[in-house]
C-alpha positions as CSV (number, residue, x, y, z in Angstrom):
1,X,-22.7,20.4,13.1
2,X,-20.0,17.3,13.5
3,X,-17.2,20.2,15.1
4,X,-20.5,21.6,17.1
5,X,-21.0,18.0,18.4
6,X,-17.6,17.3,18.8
7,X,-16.9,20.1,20.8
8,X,-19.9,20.3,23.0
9,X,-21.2,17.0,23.3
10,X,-24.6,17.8,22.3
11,X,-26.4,15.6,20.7
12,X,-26.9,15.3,17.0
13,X,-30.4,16.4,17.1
14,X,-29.5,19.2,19.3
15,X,-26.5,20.1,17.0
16,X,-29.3,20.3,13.9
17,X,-31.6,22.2,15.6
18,X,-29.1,25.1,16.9
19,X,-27.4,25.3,13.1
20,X,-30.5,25.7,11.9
21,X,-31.7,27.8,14.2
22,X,-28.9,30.7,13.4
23,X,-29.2,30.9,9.7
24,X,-32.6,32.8,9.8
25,X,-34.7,31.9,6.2
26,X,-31.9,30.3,4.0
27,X,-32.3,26.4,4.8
28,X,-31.0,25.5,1.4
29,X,-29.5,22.3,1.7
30,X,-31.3,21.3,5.1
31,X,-32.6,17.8,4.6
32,X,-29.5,16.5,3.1
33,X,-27.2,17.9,5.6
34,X,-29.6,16.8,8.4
35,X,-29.2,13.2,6.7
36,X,-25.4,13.7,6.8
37,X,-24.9,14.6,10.7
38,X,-27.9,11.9,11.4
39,X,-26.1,9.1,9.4
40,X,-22.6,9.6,10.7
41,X,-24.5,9.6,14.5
42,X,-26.0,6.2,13.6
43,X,-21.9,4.9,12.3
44,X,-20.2,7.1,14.6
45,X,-18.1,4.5,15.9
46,X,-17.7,2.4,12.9
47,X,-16.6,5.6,10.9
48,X,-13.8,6.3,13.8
49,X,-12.7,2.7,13.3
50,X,-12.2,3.1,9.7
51,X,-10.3,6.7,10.3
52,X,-8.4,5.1,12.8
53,X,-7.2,2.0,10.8
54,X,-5.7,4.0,8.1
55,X,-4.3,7.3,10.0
56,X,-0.8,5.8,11.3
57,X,0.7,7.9,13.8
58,X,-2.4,9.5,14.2
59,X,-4.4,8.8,16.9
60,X,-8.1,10.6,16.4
61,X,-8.2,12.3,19.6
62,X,-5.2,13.9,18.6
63,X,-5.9,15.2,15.3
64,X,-7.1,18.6,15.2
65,X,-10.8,18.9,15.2
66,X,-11.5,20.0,11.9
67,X,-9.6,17.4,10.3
68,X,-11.5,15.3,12.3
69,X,-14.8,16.5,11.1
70,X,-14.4,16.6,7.5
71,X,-12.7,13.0,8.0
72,X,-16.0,11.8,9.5
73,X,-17.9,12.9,7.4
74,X,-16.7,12.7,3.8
75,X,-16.3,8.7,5.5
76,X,-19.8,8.2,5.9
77,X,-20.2,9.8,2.5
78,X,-17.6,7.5,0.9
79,X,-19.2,4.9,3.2
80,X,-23.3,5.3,3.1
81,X,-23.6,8.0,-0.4
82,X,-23.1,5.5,-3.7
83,X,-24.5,7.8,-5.8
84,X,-21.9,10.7,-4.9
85,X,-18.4,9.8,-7.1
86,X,-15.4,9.6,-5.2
87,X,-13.5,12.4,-6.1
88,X,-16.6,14.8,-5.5
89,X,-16.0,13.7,-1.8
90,X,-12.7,14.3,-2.1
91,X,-12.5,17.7,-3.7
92,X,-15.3,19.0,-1.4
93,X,-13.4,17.7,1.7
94,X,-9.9,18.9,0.8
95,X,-11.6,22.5,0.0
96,X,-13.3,22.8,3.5
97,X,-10.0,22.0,5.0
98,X,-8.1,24.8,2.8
99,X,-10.9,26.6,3.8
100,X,-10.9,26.1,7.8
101,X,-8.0,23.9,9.1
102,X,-4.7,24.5,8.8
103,X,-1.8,24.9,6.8
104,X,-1.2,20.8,6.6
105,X,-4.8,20.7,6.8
106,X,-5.7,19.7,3.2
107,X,-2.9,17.2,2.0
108,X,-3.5,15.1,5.4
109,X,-7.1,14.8,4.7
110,X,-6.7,14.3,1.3
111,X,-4.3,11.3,1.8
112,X,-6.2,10.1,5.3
113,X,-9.4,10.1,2.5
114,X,-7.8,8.3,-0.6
115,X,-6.8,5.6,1.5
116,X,-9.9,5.1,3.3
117,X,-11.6,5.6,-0.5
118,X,-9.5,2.9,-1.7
119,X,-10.1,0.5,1.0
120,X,-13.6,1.0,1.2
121,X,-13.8,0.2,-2.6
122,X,-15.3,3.7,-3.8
123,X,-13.6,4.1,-7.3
């Protein structure tokens, strides 16, 4: 829904509806993604700071919009989620970059993510 927003500019209701829309009866999982793409909309800007701050030589416009995504939101997750460890937000990020970025894709969210981790205090 983020690489949905991202890439159309809808908005983050609109974004929730449409996903939702496609997948026919299986909605496992719903409310808690909904509160995902709903909490990173209310940080949006706060999250980009933080991404920015530790991504040298990376501006976030530039990066490819994937990483982007799985930046933002394993962020607010790191950020918002204190029941969630850590390294669950790690793992699950680095595997949906294996999964759909690139080649580079997991080791630069994975070190983007430990930094921003660390900083943030998440042990």
């Amino acid at each position: 829904m983020l690489f949905q927003i991202d890439v159309s500019g809808v908005s983050p209701e609109q974004a929730i509806q449409a996903f939702w829309s496609h997948l026919g009866p299986s909605r496992e999982g719903e409310a808690f993604a909904n509160d995902l793409v709903r909490g990173w909309a209310e940080r949006r800007e706060a999250i980009d700071g933080i991404i920015r701050d530790v991504s040298q030589h990376w501006r976030i416009e530039r990066m490819a919009r994937v990483d982007r995504n799985i930046l933002r939101l394993a962020t607010y997750e790191l950020m918002a989620l204190e029941d969630v460890p850590r390294r669950v937000t790690l793992n699950e990020a680095v595997e949906l970059a294996k999964r759909f970025g690139s080649e580079g894709s997991a080791g630069f969210v994975n070190g983007v993510l430990d930094r921003i981790a660390s900083d943030l205090g998440k042990g």
